[in-house]
MMTF fields as JSON, N, C-alpha, C and O atoms, coordinates in Angstrom:
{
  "mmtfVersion": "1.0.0",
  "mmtfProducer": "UNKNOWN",
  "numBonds": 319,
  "numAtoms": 320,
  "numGroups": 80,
  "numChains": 1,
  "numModels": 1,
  "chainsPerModel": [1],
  "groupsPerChain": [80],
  "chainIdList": ["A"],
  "bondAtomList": [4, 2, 8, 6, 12, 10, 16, 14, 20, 18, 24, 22, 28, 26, 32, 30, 36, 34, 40, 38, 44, 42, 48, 46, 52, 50, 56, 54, 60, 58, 64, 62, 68, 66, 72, 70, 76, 74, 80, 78, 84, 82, 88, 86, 92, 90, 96, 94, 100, 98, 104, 102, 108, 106, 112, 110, 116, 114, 120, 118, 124, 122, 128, 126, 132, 130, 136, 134, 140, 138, 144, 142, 148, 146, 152, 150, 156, 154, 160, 158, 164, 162, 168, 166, 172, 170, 176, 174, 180, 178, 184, 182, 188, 186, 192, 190, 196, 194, 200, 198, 204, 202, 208, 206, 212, 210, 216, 214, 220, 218, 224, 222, 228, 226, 232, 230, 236, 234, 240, 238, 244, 242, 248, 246, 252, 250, 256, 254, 260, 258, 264, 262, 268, 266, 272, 270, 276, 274, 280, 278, 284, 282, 288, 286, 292, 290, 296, 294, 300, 298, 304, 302, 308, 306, 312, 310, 316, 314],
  "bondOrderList": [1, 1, 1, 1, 1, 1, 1, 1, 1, 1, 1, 1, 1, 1, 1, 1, 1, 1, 1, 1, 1, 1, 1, 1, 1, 1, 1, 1, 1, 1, 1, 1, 1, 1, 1, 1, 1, 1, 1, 1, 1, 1, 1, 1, 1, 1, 1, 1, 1, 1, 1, 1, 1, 1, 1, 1, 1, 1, 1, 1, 1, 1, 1, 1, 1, 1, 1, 1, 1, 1, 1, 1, 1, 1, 1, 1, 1, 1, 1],
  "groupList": [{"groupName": "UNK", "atomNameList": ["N", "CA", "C", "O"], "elementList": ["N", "C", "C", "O"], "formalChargeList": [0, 0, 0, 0], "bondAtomList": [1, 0, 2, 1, 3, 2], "bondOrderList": [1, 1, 2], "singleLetterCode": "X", "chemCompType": "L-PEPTIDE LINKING"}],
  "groupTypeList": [0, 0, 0, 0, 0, 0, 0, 0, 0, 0, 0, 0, 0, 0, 0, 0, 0, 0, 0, 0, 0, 0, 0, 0, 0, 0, 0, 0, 0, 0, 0, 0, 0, 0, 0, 0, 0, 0, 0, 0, 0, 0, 0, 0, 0, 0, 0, 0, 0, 0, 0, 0, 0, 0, 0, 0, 0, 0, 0, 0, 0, 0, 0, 0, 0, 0, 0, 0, 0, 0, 0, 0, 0, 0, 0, 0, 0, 0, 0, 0],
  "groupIdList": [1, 2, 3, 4, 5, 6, 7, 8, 9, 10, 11, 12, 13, 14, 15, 16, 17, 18, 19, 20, 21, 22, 23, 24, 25, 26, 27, 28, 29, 30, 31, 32, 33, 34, 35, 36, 37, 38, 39, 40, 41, 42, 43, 44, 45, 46, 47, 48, 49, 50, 51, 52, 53, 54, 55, 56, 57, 58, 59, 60, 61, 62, 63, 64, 65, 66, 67, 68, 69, 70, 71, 72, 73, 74, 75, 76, 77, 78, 79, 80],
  "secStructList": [7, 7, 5, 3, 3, 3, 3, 7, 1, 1, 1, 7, 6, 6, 3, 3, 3, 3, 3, 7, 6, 6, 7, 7, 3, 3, 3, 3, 3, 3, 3, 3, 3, 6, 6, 3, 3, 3, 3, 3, 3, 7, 1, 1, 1, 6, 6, 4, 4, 4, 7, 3, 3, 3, 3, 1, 1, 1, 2, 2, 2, 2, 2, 2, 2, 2, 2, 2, 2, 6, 1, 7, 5, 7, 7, 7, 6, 6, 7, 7],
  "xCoordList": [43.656, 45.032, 45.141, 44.244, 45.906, 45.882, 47.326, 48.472, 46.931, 48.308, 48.493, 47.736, 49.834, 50.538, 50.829, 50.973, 50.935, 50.508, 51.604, 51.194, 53.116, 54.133, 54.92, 55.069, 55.274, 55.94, 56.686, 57.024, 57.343, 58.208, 59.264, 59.176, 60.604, 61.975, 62.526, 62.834, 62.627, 63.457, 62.605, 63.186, 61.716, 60.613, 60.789, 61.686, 59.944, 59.625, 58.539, 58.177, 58.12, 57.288, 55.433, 54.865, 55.084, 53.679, 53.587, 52.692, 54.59, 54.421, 54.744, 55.609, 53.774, 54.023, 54.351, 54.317, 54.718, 54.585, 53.284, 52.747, 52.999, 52.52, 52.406, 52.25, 52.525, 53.163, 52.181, 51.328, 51.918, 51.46, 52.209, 53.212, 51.517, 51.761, 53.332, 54.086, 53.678, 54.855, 56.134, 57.329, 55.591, 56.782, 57.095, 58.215, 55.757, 56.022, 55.59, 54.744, 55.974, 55.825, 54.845, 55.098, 53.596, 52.507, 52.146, 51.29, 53.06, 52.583, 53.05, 53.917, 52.533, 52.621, 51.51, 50.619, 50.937, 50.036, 50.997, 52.123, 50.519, 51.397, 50.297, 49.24, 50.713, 49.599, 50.229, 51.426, 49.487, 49.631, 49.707, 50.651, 47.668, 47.631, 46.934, 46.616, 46.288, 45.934, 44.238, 43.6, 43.896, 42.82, 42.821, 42.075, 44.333, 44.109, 45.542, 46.499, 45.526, 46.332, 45.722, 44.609, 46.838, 46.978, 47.819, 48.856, 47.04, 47.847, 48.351, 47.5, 49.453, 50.009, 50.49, 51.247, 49.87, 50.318, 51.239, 51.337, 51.907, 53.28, 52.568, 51.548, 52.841, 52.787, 52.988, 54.135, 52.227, 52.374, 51.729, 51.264, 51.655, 51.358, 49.598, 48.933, 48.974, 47.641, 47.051, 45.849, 47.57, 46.753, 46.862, 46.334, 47.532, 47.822, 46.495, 46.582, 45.14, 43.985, 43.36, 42.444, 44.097, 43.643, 44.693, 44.833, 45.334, 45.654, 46.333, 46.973, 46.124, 46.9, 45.086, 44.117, 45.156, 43.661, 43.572, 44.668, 42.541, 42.786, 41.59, 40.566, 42.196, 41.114, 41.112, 42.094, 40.154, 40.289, 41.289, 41.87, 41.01, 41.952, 43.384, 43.857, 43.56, 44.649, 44.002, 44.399, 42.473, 41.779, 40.934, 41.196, 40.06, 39.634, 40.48, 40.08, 41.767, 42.412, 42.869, 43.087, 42.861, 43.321, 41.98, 42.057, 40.624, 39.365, 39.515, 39.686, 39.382, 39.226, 40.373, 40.224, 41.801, 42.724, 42.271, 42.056, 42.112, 41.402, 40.06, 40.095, 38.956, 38.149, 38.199, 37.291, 39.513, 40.075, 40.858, 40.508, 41.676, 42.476, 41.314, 41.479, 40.155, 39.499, 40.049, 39.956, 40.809, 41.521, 41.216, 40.311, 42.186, 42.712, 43.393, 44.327, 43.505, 44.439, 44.753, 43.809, 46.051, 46.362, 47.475, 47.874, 47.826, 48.754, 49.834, 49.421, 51.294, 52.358, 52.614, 52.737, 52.708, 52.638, 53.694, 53.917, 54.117, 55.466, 55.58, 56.593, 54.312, 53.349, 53.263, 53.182, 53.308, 53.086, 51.926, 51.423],
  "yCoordList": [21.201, 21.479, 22.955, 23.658, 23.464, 24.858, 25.539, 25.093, 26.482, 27.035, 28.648, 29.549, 28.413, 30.092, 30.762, 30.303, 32.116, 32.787, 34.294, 34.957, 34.547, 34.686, 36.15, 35.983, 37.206, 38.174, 37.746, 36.745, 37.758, 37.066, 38.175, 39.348, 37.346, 38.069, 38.377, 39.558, 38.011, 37.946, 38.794, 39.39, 38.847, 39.592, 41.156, 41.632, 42.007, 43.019, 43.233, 42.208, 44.389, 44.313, 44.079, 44.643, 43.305, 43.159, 41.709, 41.42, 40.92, 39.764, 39.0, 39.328, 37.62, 36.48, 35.393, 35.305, 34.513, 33.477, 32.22, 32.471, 31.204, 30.289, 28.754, 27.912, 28.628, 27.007, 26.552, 27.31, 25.046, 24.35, 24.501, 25.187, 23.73, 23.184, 22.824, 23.124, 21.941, 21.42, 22.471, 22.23, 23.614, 24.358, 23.676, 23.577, 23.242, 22.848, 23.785, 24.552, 23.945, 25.759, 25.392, 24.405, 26.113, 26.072, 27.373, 27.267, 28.926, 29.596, 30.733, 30.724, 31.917, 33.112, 33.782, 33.035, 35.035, 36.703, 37.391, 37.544, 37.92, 39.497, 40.617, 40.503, 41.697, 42.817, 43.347, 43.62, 43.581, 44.538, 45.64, 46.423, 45.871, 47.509, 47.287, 46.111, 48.478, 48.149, 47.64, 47.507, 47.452, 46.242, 45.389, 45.131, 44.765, 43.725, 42.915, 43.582, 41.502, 40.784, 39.525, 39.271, 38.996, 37.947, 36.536, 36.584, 35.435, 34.169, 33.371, 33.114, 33.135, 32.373, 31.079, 31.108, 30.172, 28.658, 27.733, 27.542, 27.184, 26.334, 25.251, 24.812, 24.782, 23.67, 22.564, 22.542, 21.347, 20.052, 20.337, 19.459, 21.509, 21.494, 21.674, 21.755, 21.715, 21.419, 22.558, 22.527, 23.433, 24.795, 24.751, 25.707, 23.695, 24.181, 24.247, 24.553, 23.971, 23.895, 24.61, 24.58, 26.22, 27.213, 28.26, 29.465, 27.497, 28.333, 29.74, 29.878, 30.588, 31.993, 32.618, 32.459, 33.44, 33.872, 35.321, 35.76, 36.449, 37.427, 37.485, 36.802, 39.056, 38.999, 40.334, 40.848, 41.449, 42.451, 43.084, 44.118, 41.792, 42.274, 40.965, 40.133, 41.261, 40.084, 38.906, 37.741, 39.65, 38.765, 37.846, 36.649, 38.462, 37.645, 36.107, 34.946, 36.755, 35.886, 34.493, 33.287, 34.972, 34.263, 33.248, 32.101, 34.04, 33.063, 31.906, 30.723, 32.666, 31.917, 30.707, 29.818, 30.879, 29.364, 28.235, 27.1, 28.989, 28.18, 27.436, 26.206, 28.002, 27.27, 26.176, 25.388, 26.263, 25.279, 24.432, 23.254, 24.786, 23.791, 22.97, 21.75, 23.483, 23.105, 22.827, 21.721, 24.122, 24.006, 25.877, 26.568, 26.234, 27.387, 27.846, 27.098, 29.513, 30.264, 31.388, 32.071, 31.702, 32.541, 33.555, 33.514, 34.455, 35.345, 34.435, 33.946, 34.446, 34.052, 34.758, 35.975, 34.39, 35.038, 35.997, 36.438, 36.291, 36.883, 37.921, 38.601, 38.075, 38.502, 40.327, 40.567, 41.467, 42.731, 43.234, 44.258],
  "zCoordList": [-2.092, -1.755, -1.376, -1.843, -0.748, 0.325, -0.461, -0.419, -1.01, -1.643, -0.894, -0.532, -0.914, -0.018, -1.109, -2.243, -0.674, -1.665, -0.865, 0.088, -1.622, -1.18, -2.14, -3.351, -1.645, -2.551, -3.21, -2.578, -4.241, -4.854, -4.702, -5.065, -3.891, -3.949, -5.064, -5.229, -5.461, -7.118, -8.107, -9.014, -8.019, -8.906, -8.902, -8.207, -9.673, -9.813, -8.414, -7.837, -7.982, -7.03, -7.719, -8.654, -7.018, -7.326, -8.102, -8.896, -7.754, -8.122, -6.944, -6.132, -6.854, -5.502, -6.522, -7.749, -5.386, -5.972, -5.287, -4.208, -5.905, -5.48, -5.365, -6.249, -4.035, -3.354, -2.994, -2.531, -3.078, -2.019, -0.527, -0.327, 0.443, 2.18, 2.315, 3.24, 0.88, 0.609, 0.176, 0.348, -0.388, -1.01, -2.639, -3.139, -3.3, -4.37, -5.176, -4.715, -6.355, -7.024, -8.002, -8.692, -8.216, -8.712, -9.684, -10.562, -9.39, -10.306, -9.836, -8.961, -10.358, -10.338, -10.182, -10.587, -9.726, -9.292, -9.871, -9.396, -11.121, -11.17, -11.28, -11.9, -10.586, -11.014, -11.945, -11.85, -13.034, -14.161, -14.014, -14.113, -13.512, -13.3, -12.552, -12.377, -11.641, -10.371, -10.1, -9.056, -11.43, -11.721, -12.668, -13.612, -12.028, -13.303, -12.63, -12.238, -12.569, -11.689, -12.694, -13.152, -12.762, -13.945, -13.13, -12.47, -13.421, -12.315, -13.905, -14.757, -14.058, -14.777, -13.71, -12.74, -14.201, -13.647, -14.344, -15.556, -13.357, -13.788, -14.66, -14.128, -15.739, -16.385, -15.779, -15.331, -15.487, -14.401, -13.265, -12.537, -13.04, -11.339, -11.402, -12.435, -9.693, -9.992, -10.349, -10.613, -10.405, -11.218, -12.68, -13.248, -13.573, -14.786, -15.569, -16.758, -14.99, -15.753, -16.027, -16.849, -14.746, -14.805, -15.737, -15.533, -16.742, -17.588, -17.126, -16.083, -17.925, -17.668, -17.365, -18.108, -15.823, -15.666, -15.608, -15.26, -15.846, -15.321, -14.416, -14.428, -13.153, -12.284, -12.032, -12.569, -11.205, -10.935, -9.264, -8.932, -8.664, -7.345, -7.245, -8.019, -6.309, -6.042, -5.236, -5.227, -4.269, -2.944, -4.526, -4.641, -5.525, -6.302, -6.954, -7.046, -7.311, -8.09, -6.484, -6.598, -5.766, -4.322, -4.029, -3.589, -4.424, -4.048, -5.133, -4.838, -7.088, -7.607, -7.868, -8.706, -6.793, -6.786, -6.187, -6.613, -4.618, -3.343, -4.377, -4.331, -5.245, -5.709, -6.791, -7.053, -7.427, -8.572, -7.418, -7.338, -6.688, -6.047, -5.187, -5.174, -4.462, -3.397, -2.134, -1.601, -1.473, -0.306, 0.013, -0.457, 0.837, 1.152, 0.569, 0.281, -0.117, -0.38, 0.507, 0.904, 0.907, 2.078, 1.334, 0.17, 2.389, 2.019, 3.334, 4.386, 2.806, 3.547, 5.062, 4.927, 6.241, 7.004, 6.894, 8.022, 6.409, 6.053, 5.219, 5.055, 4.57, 3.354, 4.026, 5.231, 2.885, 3.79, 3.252, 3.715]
}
C-alpha cells in the first residue's frame, strides 16, 4: 500500500501526517530533535504493527513505512 506523507496543518511545525492513495489516516512523523523523528501509528490502520518507531531522519522513517506497508512512501506534492 503507497502512503503520502503530508505537513500537518493543524500541527506544530515538523509534524506530517500519513495517508494512504485513499486519504485514509494511518499516522503521524513528528521530529523531536533534529535526529530523532518518531512515527506514531493510528490504531486499526495498516501501520499499527509498527507501533510507535524511532528513526534518525524523516527519509529513514519514510523508507522504513514504504517497507512495512510494501508500497511507496512519498512526500505530498504539496510537501516543502
Amino acid at each position: 500500500m503507497d502512503v503520502v506523507v503530508t505537513p500537518a496543518a493543524l500541527k506544530p511545525a515538523g509534524t506530517w501526517t500519513l495517508n494512504d492513495r485513499l486519504g485514509r489516516p494511518l499516522g503521524t512523523i513528528t521530529e523531536v530533535s533534529p535526529s530523532l523523528f518518531v512515527i506514531a501509528a493510528n490504531r486499526n490502520s495498516g501501520l499499527s504493527a509498527m507501533g510507535a518507531a524511532n528513526f534518525p531522519s524523516l527519509n529513514d522513517a519514510m523508507t522504513a513505512i514504504a517497507r512495512h506497508m510494501k508500497g511507496e512512501c512519498q512526500l505530498s506534492s504539496g510537501a516543502r
